[in-house]
N, C-alpha and C positions, 0 to 999 in steps of 0.2 A: 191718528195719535198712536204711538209706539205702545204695546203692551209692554210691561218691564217682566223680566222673566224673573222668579225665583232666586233668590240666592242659594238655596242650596241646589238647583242646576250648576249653579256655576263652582261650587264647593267638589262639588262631584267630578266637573270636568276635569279642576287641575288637580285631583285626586287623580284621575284616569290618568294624565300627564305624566303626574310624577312616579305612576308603576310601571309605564312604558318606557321612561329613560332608566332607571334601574334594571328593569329588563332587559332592555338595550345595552345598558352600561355592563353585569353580568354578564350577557352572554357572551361581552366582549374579551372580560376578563377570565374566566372559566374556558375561552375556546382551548385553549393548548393543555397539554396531558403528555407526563411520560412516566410511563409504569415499566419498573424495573425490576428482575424474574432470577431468583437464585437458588439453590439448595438450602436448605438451611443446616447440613449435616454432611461430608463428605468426609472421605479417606485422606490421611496425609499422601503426598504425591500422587492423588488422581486429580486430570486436570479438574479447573474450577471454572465451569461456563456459566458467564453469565450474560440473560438475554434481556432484550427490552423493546417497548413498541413508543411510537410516538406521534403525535400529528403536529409537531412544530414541522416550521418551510425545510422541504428538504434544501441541501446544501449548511445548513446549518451544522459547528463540529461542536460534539459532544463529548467530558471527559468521566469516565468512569474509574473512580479509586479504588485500590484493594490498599485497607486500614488492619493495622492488630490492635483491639481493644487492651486497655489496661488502663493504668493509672493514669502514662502518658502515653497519649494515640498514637501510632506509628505507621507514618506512609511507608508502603510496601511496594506496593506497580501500582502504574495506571497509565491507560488504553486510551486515544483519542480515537472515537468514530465518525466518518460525516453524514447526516440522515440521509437517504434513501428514499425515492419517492413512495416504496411500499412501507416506510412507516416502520420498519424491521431493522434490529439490529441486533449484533453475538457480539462478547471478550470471552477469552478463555486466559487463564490467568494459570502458571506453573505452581503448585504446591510444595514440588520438591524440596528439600531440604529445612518446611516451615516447620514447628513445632505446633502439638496439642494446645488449642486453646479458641476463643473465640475473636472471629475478623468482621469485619464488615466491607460489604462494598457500595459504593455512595455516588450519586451526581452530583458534581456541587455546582453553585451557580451557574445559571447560563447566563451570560450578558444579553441584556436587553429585555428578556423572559422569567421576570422575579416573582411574577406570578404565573404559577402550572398549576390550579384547581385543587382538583384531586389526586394533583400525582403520588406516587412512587418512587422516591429516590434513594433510600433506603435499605439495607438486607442484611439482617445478621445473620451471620455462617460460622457452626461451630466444625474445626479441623479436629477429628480423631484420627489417633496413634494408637494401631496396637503390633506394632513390629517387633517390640520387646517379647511378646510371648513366642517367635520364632526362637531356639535355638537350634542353630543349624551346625551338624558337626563335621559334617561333608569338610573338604578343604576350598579352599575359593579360591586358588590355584591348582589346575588340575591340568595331568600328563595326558594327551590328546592317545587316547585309547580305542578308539570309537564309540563311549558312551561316557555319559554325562553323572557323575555320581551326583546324589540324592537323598540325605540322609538327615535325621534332625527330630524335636520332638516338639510340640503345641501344648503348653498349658492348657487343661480344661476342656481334651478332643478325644478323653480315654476311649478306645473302643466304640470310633464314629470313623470319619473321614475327614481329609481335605482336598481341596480341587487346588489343583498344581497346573500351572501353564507356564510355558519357557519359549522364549522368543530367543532369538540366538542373533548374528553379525547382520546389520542391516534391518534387526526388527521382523525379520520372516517367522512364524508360528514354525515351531520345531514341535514342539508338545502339547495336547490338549488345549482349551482346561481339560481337564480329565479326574475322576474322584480316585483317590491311592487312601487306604485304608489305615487308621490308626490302631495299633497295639493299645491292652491295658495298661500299658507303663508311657502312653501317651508319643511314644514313638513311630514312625516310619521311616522307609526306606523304599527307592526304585531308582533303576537305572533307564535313563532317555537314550535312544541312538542317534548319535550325533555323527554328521561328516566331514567337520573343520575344525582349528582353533578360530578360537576368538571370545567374545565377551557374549555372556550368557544372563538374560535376566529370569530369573526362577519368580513366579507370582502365587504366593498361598491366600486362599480364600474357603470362609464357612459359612456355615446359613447366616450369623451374624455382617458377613459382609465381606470387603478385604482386609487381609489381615495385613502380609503386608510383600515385598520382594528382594531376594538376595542375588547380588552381581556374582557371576564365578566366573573366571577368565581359565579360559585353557589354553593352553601352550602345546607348541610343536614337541614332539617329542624325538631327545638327541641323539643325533647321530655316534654310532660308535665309536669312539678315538682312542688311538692307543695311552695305554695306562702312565699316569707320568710318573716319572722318574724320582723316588725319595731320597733326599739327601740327607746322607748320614749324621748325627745330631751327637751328640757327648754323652747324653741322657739317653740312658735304653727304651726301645720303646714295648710298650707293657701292654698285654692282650687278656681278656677273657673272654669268656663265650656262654652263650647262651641259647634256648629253647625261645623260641617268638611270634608272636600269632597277633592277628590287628587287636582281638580283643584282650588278647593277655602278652602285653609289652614286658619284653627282656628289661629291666630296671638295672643299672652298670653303676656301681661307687666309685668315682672316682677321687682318691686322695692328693690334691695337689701338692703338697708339703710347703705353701705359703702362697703369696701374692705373686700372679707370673701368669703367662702363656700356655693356653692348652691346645692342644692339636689332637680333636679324637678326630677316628674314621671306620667307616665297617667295612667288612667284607662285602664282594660284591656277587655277583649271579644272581640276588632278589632284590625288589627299587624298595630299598631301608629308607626310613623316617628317623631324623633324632629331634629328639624332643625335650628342652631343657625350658626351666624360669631362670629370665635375667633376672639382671640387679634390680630393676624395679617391682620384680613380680610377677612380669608378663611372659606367658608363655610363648615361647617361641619353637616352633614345626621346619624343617629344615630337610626339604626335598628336589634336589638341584640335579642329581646324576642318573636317576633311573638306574636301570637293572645290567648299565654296561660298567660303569664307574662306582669307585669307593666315596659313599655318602660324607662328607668331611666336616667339622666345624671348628672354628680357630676361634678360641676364648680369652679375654683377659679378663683374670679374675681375682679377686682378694679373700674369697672364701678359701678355709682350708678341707672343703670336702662339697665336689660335684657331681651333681645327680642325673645322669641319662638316662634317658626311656629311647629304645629302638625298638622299631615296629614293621611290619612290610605292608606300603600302598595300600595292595587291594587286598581285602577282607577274605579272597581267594586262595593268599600266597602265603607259605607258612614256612618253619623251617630255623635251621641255629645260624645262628648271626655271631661273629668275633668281631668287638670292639677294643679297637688299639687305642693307647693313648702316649703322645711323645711329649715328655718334660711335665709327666706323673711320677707321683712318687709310688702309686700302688693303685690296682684297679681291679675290681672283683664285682660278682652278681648280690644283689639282695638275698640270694635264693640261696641254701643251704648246700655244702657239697662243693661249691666252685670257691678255686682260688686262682689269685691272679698268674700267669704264665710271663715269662718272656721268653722271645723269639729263639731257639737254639737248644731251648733246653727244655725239660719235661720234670715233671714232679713224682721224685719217687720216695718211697720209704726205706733209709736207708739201712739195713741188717749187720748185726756183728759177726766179725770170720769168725768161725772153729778154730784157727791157728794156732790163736796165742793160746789156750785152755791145753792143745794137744804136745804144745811144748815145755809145759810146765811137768804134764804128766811124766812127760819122756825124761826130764831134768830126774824127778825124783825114782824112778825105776835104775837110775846110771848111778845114783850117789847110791842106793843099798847095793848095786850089785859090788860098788865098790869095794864097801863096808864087807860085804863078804870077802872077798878075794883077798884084805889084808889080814882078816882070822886066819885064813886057812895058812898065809905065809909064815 
């Protein structure tokens, strides 16, 4: 005769049952994982790597999004990768040109694999900007000298340093990093030695991180050619002249006498800078001929009074500048003491003769002797 077992044996078994298919069923769903690895803090235009591991089947492709957070989400790039039997994978994403603000990078669905456990898919990345606290006065065109001008000031670096690094045509390390020392008025200056033109990227960085990098292009510098030829104009052309140093610019009034055509130009033997605000405001630097040619600039304009600033290149070169101007009505220094010239002639004070004073004398010495000589008759 059968003994009957317990019911709660048997209570217990399909108890045991049912933690094993769960278990089973878990570890089914829980096997795959993909954890994804970002900064959460980077520089605007330093690349943005982002890495990630995985145990889905390799062969399987992966899409990884770079988003800008806001209001409305905004797809930006995104990277298709295919796994890898080592589980490993990189995107590196360009920042260039993004703006301050926070982005995210994200997996979104894999087909097939809607459940990944405890993944990762995930990553907010805030992008800092602090390329505004550059101002660089240096010119970003520059005459191929054999060195690379450097010059600008950092908000907030009074009497510290910055590390400056400059990669030149092709990306080759020209300079540093290297620390160049900040003034108490937050300034610096250094000259790189450089062997070519071409495009130059300058990189400033402080303990707080990168700040940020300014492009300078240098140019060939021109060949001598003979001076050209002015053609003679209705309008005279009207010069003054000045004392000039980089840091204290000859200042020129020129008076157009209405709306019209300006043609100023400097003398040449030092590479002159002119320097004027257009119509909208913006300052415009005007350095085309070097130190063989007369620096020139052709204006139309509706102001009845314009303002130039000439200066010489390097901070080295000094010395007086004459600026002419053709279909001026008058053109003279800020600076006390000068007045305008034209070509031919010179400015003199002009003096009254003795003549006429000594002919009046002589009139009246003839009329008494007259007066005598008809008594004595």
């Amino acid at each position: 005769m059968d003994q009957k077992r317990p019911a709660s044996h048997t209570l217990a078994r399909i108890a045991l049952v049912a933690l094993l298919c769960l278990a089973l069923c878990g570890g089914v769903a829980q096997a795959y994982e993909l954890i994804l690895k970002a900064p959460s803090q980077i520089q605007r235009g330093m690349p943005l790597v982002v890495n990630g591991t995985s145990n889905l089947p390799p062969g399987i492709s992966v899409d990884i999004v770079l988003y800008k957070s806001g209001h409305v989400t905004e797809e930006l790039a995104r990277k298709t990768v295919t796994l890898q039997a080592n589980s490993e994978f990189s995107v590196v994403f360009d920042t260039t040109g993004f703006t301050k603000g926070v982005y995210k990078a994200e997996v979104p669905a894999i087909s097939g694999y809607s459940y990944l456990g405890d993944s990762v898919t995930l990553r907010v990345i805030e992008i800092i900007d602090r390329s505004d606290e550059i101002v660089f006065s240096a010119f970003s065109s520059q005459e191929m000298d054999g060195t690379l001008d450097i010059d600008g000031s950092i908000a907030g670096l009074a009497n510290s340093g910055v590390q400056i690094g400059v990669t030149g045509p092709g990306g080759e390390a020209v300079f540093g990093p290297a620390y160049v020392s900040v003034k108490s008025d937050s300034s610096f200056s250094t000259e790189v030695p450089i062997k070519g033109p071409g495009q130059y990227n300058i990189s400033f960085t402080d303990a707080k991180g990168y700040i940020g990098t300014i492009l300078v292009t240098v140019r060939e510098k021109p060949v001598a050619t003979t001076p050209p030829t002015i053609v003679p104009t209705t309008n005279p052309i009207l010069s003054a002249s000045a004392f000039a140093s980089r840091d204290k610019p000859a200042t020129f009034v020129v008076t157009t006498g209405g709306p019209g055509t300006i043609r100023a130009f400097t003398s040449s033997g030092i590479d002159w800078v002119i320097e004027y605000t257009d119509t909208e405001g913006k300052t415009v630097k005007v350095n085309e001929k070097g130190s063989v040619g007369n620096e020139e600039i052709i204006i139309d304009t509706a102001e009845d009074v314009l303002v130039l600033k000439v200066y010489p290149y390097s901070y080295a070169a000094e010395g007086d500048v004459l600026l002419s101007a053709d279909g001026a009505a008058k053109v003279e220094t800020s600076g006390p003491g000068t007045a305008a010239t034209t070509p031919g002639t010179t400015s003199t004070e002009e003096q009254s003769s003795p003549l006429p004073a000594i002919g009046v004398v002589a009139a009246v010495i003839a009329g008494v002797a007259l007066v005598v000589i008809r008594r004595k008759w």
